[in-house]
C-alpha positions, 0 to 999 in steps of 0.5 A, a space after each residue: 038923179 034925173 036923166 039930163 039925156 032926156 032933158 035935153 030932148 024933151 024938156 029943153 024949155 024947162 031947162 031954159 028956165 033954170 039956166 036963165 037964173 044965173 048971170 050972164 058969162 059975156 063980159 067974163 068971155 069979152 076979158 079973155 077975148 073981145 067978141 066984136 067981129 069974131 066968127 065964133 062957134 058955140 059948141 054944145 050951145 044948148 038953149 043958147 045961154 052964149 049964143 044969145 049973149 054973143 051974137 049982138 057982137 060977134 060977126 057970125 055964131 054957129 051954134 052946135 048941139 047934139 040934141 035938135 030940140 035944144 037948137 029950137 030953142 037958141 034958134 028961137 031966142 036968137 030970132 026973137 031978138 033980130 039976129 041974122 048972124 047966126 046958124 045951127 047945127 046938130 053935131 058931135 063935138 068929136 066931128 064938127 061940120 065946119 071947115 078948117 081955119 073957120 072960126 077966131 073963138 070957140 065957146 063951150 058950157 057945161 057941154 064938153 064934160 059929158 064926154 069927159 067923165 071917167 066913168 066912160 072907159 074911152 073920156 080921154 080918147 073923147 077928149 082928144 077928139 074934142 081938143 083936135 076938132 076945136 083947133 082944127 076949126 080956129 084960126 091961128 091965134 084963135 080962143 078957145 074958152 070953156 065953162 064946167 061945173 066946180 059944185 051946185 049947193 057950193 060956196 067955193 069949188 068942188 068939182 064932181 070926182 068923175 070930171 076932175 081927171 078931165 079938168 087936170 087933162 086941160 091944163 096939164 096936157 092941153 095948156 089951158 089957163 084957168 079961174 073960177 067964178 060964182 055962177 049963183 041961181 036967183 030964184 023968184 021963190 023957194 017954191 021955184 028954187 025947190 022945183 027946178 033943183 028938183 028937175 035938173 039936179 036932184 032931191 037931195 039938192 031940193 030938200 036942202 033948198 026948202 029946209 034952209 028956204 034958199 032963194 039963192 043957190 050957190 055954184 061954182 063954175 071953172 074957166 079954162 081958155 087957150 089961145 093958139 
């Protein structure tokens, strides 16, 4: 299984590569919330996958991540297209350096989980953190909107064991809403299928993708939202 800490650090662009075969989340965002003339804080934005989509509308973006190489790369994307709006930070889910009552919508993807696998002996502690930072930084009647994976290779959900005590905890404890919605891979080849699979996710997934010579790779993603 590769190391996704390392890729985060060392390979972000490549990373980039593989997340910009699925579709874009923003009209998915704009029906639990319309954007347009929200502050809005992106934690764990990554190479800006929300970012990006968000800034066009959005008052002001804050994008936070743990890991500075991927912030260059949302930085750079953000710039390119002429945004102004907009900010980065390295931070801590757990410890957002942002002030109380800052924001109207906090976005997440495929981010938070990391800190919520069972696999560590403190997840719920994590997510308690993450939950009372995230309303800490919301004004009242903010949106909170978080995106995690339900299965890659997947026609319909099939959420990773390790995250699903996580996933139970944002509706039963937290009072999350939630749908799921096909977040498929569009590859250009087999060839670039097999070896971004290979990159991210893992060889098992990659020989699949050339034994059954898949262009389109299947995924589900979960929605969970919360308005104060």
């Amino acid at each position: 299984m590769p190391d996704h800490g390392a890729i985060y650090t060392q390979q972000a662009e490549r990373y980039h590569e593989l997340i910009a075969k699925q579709p874009s989340l923003k009209s998915i965002i704009e029906e639990i919330r319309p954007v347009a003339g929200l502050d809005v804080v992106d934690l764990g934005a990554g190479s800006g996958r929300l970012a990006a989509v968000l800034a066009g509308q959005a008052r002001s973006i804050v994008a936070l991540d743990a890991q500075a190489a991927m912030l260059e790369v949302a930085a750079k994307r953000l710039a390119q297209a002429g945004y102004t709006n907009w900010s980065t930070s390295v931070a801590d889910h757990r410890s957002l350096p942002l002030e109380n009552d800052s924001a109207d919508l906090v976005v997440s993807g495929w981010s938070i989980g990391y800190l919520g696998s069972d696999t560590l002996a403190n997840w719920e502690d994590n997510i308690r953190q993450v939950m009372s930072e995230i309303k800490r930084v919301l004004r009242p009647g903010g949106t909170a909107i978080l995106f995690e994976t339900m299965g890659t290779g997947f026609e319909t959900p099939n959420p990773p064991r390790f995250l699903k005590p996580y996933f139970h905890a944002l509706e039963r404890h937290y009072g999350f809403s939630y749908r799921w919605v096909r977040m498929d891979y569009d590859f250009d080849s087999v060839d670039q299928a097999e070896q971004l699979a290979r990159f991210f996710f893992s060889d098992e997934l990659a020989d699949r993708i050339v034994e059954q010579q898949l262009i389109r790779l299947p995924e589900c993603a979960g929605i969970w939202w919360l308005q104060l």
